[in-house]
N, C-alpha and C positions, 0 to 999 in steps of 0.2 A: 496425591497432590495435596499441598499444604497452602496455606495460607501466606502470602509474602507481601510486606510493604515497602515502596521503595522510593527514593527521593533522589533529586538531582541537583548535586552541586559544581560549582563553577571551577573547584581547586580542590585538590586531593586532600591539603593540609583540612579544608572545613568537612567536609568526609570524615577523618580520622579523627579530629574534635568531637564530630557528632556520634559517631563510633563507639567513641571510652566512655561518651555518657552515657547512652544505652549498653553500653557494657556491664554497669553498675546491675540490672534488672534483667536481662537475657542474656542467655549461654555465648560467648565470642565465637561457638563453629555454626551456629545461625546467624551470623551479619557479615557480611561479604560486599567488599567495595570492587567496583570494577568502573572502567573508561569505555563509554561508550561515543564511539566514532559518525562526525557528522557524517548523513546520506553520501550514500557515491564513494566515500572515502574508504571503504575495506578493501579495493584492485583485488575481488577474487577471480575478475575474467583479467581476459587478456590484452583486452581494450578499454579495458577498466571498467570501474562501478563496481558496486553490491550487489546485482538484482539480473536475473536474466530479462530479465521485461520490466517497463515503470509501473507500477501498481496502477495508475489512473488510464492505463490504455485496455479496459476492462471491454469499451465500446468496438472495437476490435475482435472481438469473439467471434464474431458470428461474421464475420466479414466473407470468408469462404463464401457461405450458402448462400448470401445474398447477392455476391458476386457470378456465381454459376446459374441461377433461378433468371440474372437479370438477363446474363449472355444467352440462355436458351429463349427465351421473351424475344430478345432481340434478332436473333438466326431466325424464328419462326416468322418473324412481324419482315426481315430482309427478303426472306422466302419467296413470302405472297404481295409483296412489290417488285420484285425480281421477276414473276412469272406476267408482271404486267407492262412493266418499265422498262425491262434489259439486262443482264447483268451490271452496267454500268452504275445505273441506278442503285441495285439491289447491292452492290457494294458502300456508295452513298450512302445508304438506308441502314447499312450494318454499322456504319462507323460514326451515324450521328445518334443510334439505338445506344449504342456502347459506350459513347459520352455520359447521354442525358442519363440511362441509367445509373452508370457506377456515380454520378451528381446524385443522383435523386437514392441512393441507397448510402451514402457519404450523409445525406443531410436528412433520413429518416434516423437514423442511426446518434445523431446531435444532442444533449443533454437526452437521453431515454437509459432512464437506469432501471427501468420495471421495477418501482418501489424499493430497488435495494436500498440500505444504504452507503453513503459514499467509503470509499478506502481510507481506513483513521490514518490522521495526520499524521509525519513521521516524525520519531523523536529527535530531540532536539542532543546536540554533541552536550558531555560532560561528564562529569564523575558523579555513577551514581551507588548509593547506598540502598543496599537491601536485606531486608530483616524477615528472616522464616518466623511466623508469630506459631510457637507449641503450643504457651497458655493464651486463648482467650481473652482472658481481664488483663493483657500485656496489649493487646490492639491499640486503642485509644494513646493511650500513652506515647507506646514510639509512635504516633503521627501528632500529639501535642511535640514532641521533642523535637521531631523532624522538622515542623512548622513554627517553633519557637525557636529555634537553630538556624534559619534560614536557607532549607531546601524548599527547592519548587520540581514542580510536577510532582506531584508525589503522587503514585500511582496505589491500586488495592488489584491484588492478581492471587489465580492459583496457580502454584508449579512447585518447582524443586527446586 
């Protein structure tokens, strides 16, 4: 994994400008432009979107367990009103257990991220440039260049 800078431009043409000027001081097979596509817009499914699931439905996880934990609560609690009330009752009792719980595990469940933190914001559509920094004392530079050139987000990442 190397070190990569990378910035986002609004047009290919200010991309390619910023490109040859950094071409001047780093190798052209480390700077690679490419178009990145707003959210939703890749249709890799079939019903469209990018993502099998929305990143912020994180809260969802654990919904199973707390769905089964609540139903079993609730059968035992219909049980022993049932053995006092009637069946008729004891079905009453099952289906207002089955409410108020899946409510009350819906709203335990409400802003609780256990300290994580939140899913970083997605990136925004454009054409971005990116620079594999080999030397070191080349870092600084291409991000004066990128930021004097006028890319935004300019990101600091490792990869390839």
């Amino acid at each position: 994994m190397e070190r990569v800078i990378a910035g986002r431009f609004q047009a290919k043409d200010g991309a390619d400008a910023v490109s040859a000027l950094i071409a001047q001081y780093i190798d052209t097979a480390d700077i690679c432009i490419f178009h990145n596509n707003p959210p939703g817009q890749h249709d890799a499914f079939v019903v469209g979107g990018d993502e099998d699931e929305d990143p912020g439905a994180e809260g969802a996880k654990g919904a199973g367990k707390s769905a089964a934990s609540t139903a079993v609560a609730a059968g035992l609690t219909a049980r022993t009103i049932g053995t006092s009330g009637g069946p008729v009752v004891a079905l009453a009792a099952a289906a207002t257990g089955a409410c108020v719980g899946s409510l009350a595990s819906v709203l335990d469940g409400l802003g609780n991220h256990d300290g994580k933190p939140r899913a970083p914001e997605r990136r925004s559509s454009g054409v971005m440039l990116s620079v594999r920094i080999a030397k070191p004392e080349n870092e600084k530079r291409v991000i004066a260049t990128l930021r004097a050139e006028g890319a935004v987000d300019i990101e600091e990442a490792y990869g390839e």
